[in-house]
Backbone as JSON Lines, residues from 0, in Angstrom:
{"i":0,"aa":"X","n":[0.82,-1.2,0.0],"ca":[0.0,0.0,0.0],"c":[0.86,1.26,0.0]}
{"i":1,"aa":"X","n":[1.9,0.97,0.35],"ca":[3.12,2.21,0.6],"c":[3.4,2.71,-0.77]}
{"i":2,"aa":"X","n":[3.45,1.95,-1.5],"ca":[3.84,2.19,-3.21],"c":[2.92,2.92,-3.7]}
{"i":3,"aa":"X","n":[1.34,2.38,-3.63],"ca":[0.42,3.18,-3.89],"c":[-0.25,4.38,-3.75]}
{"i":4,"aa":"X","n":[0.35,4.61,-2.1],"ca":[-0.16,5.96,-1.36],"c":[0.84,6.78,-1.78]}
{"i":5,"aa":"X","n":[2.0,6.41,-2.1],"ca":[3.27,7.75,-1.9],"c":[3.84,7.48,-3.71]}
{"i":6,"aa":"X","n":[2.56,7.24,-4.09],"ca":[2.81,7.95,-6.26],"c":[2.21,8.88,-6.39]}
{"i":7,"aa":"X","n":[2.24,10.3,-6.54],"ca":[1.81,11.39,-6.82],"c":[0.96,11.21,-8.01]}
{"i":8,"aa":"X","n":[1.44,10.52,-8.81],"ca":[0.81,10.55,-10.07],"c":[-0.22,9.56,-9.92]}
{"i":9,"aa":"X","n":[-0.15,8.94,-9.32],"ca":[-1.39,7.89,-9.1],"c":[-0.4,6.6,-9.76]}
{"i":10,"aa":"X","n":[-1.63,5.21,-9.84],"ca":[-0.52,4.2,-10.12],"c":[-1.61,3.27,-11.31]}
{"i":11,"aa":"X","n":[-0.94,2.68,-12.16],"ca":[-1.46,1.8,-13.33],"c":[-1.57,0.37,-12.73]}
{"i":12,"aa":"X","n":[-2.67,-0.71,-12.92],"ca":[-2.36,-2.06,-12.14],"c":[-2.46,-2.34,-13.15]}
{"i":13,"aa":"X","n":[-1.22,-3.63,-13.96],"ca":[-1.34,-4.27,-15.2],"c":[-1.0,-5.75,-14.39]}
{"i":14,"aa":"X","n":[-2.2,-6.45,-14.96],"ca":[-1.99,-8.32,-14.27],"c":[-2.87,-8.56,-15.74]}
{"i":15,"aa":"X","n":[-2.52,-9.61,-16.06],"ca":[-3.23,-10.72,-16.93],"c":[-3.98,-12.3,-15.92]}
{"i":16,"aa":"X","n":[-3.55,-11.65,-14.96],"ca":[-3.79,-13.05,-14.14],"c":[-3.27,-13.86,-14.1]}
{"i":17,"aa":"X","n":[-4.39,-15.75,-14.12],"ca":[-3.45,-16.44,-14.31],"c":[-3.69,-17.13,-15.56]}
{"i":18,"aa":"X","n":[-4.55,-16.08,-16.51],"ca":[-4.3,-16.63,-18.14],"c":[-3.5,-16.72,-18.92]}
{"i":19,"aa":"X","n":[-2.46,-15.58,-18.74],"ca":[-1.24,-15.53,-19.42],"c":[0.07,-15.06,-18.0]}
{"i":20,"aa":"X","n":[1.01,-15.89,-18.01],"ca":[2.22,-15.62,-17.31],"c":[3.03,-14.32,-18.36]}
{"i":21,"aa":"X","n":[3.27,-12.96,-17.57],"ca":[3.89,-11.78,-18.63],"c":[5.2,-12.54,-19.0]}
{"i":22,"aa":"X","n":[6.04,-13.13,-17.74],"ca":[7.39,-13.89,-18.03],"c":[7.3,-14.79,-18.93]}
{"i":23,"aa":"X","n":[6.26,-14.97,-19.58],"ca":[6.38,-16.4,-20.99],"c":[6.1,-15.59,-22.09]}
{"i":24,"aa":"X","n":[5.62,-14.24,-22.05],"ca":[5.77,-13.47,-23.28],"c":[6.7,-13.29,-24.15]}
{"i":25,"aa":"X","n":[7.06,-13.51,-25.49],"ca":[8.23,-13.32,-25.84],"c":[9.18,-12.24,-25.94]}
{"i":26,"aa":"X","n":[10.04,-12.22,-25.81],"ca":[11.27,-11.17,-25.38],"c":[10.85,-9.49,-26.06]}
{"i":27,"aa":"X","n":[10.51,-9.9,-27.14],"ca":[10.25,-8.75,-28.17],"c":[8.89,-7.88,-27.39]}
{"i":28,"aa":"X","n":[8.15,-8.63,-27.24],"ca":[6.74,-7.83,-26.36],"c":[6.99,-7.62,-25.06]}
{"i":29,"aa":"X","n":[7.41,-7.94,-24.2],"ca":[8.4,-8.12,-22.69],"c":[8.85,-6.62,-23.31]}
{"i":30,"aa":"X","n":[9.76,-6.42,-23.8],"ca":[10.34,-5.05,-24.12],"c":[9.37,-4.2,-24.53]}
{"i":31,"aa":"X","n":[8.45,-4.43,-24.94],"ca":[7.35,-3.28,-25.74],"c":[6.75,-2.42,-24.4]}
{"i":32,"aa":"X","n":[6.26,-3.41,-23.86],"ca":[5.58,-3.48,-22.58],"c":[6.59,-2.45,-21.65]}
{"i":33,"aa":"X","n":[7.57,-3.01,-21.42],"ca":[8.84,-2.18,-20.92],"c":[8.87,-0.49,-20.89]}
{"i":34,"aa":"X","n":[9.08,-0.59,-22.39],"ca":[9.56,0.59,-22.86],"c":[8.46,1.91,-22.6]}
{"i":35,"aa":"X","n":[7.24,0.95,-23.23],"ca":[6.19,2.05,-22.87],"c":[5.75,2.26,-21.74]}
{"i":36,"aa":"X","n":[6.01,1.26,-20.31],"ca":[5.53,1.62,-18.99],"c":[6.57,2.19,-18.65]}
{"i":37,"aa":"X","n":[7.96,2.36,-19.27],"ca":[8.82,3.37,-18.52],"c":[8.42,4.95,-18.9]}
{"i":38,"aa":"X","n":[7.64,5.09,-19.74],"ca":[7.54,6.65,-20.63],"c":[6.4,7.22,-19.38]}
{"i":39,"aa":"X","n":[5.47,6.47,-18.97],"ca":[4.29,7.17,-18.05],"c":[5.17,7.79,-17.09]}
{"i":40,"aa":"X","n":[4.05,8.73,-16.36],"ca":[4.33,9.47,-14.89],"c":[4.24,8.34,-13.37]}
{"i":41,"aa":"X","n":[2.93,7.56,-14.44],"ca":[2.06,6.77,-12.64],"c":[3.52,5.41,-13.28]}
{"i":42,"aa":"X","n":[2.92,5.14,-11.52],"ca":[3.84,4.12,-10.85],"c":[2.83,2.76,-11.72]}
{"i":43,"aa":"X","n":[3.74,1.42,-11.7],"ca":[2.76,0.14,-12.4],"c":[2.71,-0.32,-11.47]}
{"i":44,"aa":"X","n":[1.72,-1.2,-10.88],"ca":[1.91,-2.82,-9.92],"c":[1.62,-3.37,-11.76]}
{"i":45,"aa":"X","n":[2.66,-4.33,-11.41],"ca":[2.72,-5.69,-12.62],"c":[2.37,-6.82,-12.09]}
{"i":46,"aa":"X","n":[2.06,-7.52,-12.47],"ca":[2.04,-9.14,-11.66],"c":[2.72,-9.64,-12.79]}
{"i":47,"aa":"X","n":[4.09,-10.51,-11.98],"ca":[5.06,-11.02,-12.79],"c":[5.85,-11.85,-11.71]}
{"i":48,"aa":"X","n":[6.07,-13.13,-12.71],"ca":[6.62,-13.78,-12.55],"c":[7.89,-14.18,-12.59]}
{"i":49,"aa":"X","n":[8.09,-14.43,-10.84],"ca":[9.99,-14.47,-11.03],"c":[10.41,-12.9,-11.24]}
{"i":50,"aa":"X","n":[11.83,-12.7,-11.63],"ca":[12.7,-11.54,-11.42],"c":[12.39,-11.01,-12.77]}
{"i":51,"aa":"X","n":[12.19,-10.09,-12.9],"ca":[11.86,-9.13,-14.1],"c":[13.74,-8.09,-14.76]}
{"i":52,"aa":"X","n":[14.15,-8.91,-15.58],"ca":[15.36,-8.24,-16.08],"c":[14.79,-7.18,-16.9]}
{"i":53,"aa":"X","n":[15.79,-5.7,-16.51],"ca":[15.84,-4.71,-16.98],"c":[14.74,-3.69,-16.48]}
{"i":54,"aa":"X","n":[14.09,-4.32,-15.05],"ca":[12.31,-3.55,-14.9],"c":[12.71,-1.59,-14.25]}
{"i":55,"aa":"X","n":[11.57,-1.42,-14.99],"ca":[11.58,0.23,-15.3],"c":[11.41,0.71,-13.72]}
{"i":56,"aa":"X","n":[12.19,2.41,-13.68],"ca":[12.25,2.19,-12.49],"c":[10.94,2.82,-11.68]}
{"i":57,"aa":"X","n":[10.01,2.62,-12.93],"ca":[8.15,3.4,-12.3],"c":[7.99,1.63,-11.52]}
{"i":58,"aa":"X","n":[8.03,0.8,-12.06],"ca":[7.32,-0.88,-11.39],"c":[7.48,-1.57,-10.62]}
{"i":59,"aa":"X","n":[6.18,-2.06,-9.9],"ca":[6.92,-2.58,-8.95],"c":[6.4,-4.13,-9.31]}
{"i":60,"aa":"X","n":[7.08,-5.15,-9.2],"ca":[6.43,-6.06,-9.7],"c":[6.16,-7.63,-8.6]}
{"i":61,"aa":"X","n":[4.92,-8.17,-8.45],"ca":[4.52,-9.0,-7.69],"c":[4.19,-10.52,-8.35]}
{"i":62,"aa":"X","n":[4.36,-11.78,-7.51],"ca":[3.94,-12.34,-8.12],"c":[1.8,-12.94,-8.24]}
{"i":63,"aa":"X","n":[1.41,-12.2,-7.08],"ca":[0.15,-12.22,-7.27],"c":[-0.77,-10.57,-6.5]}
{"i":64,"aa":"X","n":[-1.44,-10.3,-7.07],"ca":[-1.8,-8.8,-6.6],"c":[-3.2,-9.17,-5.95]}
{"i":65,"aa":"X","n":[-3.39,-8.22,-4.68],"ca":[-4.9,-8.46,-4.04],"c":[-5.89,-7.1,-5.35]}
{"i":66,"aa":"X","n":[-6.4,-7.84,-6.63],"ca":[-6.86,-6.93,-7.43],"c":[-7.94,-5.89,-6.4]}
{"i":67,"aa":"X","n":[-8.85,-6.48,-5.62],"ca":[-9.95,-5.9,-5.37],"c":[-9.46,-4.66,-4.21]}
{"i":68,"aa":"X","n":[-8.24,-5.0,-3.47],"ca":[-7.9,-3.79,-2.49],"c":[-7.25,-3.38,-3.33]}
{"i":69,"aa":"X","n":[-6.35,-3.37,-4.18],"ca":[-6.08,-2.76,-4.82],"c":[-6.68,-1.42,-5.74]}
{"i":70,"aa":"X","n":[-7.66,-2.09,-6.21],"ca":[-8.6,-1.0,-7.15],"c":[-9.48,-0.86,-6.59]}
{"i":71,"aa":"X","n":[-9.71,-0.67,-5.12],"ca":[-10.99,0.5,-4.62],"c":[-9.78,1.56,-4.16]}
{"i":72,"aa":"X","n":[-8.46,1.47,-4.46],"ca":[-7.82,2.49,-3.45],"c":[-7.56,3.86,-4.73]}
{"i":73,"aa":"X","n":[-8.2,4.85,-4.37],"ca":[-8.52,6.11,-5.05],"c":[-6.99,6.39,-5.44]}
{"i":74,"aa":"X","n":[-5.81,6.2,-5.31],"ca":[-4.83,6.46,-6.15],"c":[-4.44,5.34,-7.22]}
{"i":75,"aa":"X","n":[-5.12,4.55,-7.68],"ca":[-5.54,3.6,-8.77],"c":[-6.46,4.38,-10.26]}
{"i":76,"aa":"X","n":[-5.34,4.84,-10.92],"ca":[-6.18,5.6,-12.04],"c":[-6.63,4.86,-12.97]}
{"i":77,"aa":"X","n":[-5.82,3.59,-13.34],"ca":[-6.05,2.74,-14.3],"c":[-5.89,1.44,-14.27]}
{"i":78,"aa":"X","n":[-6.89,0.11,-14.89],"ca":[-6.5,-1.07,-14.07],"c":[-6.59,-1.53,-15.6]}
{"i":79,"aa":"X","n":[-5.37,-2.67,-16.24],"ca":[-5.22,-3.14,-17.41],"c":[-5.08,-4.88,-16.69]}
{"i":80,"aa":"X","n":[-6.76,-5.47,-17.51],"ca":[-6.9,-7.03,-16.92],"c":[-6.89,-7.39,-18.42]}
{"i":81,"aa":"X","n":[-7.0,-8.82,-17.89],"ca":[-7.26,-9.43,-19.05],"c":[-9.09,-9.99,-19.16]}
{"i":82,"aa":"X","n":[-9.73,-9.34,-18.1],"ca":[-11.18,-9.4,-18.28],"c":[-11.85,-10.41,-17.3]}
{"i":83,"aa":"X","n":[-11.15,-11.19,-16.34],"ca":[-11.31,-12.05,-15.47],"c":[-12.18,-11.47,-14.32]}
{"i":84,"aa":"X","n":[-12.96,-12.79,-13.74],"ca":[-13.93,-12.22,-12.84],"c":[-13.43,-11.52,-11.86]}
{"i":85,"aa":"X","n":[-12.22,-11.55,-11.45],"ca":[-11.89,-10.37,-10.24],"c":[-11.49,-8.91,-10.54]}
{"i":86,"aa":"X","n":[-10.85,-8.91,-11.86],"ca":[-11.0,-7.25,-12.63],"c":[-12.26,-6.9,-12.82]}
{"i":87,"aa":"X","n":[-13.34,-7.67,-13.29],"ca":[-14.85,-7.65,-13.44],"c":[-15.41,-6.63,-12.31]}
{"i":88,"aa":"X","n":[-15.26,-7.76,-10.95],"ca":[-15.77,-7.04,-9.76],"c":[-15.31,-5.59,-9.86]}
């Protein structure tokens, strides 16, 4: 919650869940992903698996996120799911 309360800019939650592991993405999109969450202001929670080489220094990355405390907490500007019933809620 410390990460979340003390981002000025507010913070992005990107999880796919457990439909897609981000660490089995291939290298080329792993970097896409990268590049463009380093360009924002807000802080990311990622859900990721294992050690994240090269991670930007906005992310913080977990291997499972509590989605629902997470996104009632008003410095949560944006939540990127993959459509699963707990991003739903």
């Amino acid at each position: 919650m410390e990460f979340i309360e003390n981002s000025p800019h507010g913070v992005i939650c990107l999880t796919f869940g457990t439909v897609v592991a981000f660490s089995s993405l291939p290298d080329h999109i792993q970097k896409s992903f990268k590049d463009a969450i380093a360009e924002v202001p807000q802080r990311v929670l990622l859900k990721y698996e294992g050690e994240m080489k090269d991670k930007p220094k906005n992310v913080m990355t977990r291997k499972w996120l509590p989605q629902r405390d997470i996104l009632l907490h008003p410095n949560v500007k944006l939540f990127i799911g993959h459509g699963g019933i707990s991003g739903v809620y």
